[in-house]
C-alpha positions in Angstrom: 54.5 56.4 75.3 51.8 57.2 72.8 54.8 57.7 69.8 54.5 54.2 69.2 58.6 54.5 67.8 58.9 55.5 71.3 59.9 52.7 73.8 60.6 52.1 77.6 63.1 49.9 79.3 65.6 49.7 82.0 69.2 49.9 81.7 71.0 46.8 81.7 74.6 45.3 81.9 74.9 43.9 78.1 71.3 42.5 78.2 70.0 39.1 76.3 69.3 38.8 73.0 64.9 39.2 73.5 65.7 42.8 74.7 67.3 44.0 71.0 65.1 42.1 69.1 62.1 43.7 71.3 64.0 47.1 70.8 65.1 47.0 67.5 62.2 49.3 65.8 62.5 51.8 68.4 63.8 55.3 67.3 63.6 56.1 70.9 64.5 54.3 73.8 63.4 56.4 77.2 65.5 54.5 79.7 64.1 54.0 83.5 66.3 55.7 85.7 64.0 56.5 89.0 62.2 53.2 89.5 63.9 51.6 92.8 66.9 49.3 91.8 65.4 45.6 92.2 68.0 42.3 92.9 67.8 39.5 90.6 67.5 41.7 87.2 69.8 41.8 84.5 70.8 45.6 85.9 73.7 44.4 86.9 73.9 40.9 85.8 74.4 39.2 82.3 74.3 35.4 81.4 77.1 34.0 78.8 78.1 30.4 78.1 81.1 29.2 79.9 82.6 25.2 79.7 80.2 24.0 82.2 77.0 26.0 80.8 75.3 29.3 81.9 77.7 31.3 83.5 77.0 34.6 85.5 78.7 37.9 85.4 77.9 39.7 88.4 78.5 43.8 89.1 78.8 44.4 92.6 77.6 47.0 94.0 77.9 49.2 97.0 76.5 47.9 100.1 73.2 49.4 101.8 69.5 49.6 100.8 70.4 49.7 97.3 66.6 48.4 97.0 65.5 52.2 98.3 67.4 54.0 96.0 66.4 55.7 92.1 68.3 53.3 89.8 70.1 56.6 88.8 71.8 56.2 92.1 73.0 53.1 92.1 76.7 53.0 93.0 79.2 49.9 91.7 81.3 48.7 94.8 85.2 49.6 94.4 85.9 47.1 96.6 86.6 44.3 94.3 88.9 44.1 91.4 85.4 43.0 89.5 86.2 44.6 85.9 89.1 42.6 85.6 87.9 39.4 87.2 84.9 39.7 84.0 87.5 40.7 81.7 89.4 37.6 82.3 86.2 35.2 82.3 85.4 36.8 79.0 88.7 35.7 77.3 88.9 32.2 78.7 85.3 31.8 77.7 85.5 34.0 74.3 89.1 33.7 73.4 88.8 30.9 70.6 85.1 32.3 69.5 85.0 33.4 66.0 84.9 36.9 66.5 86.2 37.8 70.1 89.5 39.5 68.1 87.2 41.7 66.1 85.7 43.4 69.4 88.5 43.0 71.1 90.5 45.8 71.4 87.4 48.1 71.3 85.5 46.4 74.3 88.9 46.2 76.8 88.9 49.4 77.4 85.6 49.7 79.2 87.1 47.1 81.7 89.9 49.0 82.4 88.2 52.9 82.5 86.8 53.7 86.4 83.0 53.7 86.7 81.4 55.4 89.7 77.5 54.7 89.0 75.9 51.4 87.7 73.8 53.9 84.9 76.9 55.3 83.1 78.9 51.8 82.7 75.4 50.0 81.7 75.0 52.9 79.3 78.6 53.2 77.6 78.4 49.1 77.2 74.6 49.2 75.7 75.8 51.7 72.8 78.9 50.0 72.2 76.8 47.4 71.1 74.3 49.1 69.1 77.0 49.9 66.1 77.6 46.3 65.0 73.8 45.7 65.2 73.1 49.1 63.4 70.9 50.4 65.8 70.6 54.0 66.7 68.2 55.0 68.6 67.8 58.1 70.7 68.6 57.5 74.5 66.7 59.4 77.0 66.2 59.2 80.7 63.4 59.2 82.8 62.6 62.4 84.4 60.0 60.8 87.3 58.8 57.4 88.1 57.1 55.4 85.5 54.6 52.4 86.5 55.6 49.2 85.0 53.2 48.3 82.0 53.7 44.7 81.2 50.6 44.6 79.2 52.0 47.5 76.6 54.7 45.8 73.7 56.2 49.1 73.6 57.2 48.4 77.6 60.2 46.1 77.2 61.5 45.9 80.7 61.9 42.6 82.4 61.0 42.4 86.3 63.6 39.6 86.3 66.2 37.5 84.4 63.9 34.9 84.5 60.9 37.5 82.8 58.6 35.0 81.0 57.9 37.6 77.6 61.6 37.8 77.5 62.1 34.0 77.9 59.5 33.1 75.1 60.9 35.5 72.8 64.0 34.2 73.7 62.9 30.4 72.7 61.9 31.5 69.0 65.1 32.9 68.4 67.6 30.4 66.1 70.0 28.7 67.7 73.6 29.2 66.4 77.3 27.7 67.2 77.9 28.4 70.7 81.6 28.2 71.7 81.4 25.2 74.0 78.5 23.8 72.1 79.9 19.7 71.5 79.7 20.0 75.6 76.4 20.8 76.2 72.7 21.8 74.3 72.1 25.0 72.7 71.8 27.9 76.0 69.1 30.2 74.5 68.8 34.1 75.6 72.1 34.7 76.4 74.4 37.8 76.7 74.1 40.3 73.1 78.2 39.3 73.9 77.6 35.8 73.1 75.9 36.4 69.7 78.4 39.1 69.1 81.5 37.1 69.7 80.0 33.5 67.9 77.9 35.5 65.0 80.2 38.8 64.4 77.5 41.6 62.4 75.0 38.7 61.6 71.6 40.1 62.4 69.6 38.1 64.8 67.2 35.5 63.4 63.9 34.0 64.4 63.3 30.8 64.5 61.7 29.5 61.1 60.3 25.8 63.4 
């Protein structure tokens, strides 16, 4: 990582808003793929607003020692009818967003399309989302194991959803109209979706308190 337009991160299933903003000035992005898949990351997991608050989306995966295994091999369990279960939370919690329509049509299809391996569906959603922020980065993977370097800003993956540099970053960033926001306060960090379906192309903002 001595290019410093050069950055590291993991894969993730349409991460939170501190992992673009951290990831925005990289022309390259060299993505983790042989580090051992880790529970309670946003790998397979992303966080959006739903009518009673934080709400999970969860991608299940195939049972064994996932733990053991390279990322790279990670396999999604076809066991569950999962894409359409998240499709369907997406519209009842997106439906009357300002900009769900826009994406709409583009986004279903990745719901509907097969996916055999965890990498390729995190993958196909993270560059569907870099054309409305106008990022375009150069994606590369990993050919061997790569220590963790939490100390290095050009490192941006999380060890967790609950990653403290992530959740400060997260805290600076300006709040906006959430859809369900006359229920409940302002929920910070959330899904790149829930930006995308409340903000449309509006670039992400810090906060100027």
């Amino acid at each position: 990582m001595s290019n410093p337009a050069t950055y590291f991160s993991d894969l993730y299933y349409f991460p939170p808003l501190s992992w673009y903003v951290m990831a925005q000035p990289a022309a390259v992005i060299q993505m983790d793929v042989h580090a051992h898949y880790q529970k309670g990351s946003w790998r397979n997991r992303c966080y959006i607003a739903g009518p009673h608050g934080l709400q999970l989306l969860s991608v299940p995966l195939e049972r064994g020692k996932n733990e053991r295994r390279p990322f790279k091999d990670v396999k999604i369990s076809q066991s569950e009818r999962w894409q359409q279960q998240h499709w369907r939370t997406l519209e009842a919690c997106y439906r009357r967003s300002a900009y769900f329509e826009f994406f709409e049509d583009d986004l279903a299809p990745f719901y509907q399309r097969p996916y055999t391996f965890l990498l390729d569906w995190n993958l196909d959603l993270l560059r569907f989302t870099f054309k409305p922020l106008k990022m375009a980065p150069d994606i590369i993977m990993t050919t061997s194991y790569q220590p963790f370097q939490p100390d290095n800003p050009f490192d941006i993956r999380a060890q967790n959803t609950k990653d403290t540099r992530h959740a400060a970053l997260g805290a600076t960033l300006a709040p906006y109209q959430q859809v369900f926001g006359e229920r409940y306060a302002f929920l910070p960090n959330l899904s790149i979706l829930d930006h995308l379906f409340n903000k449309g192309l509006s670039a992400i903002e810090k906060n100027n308190t």
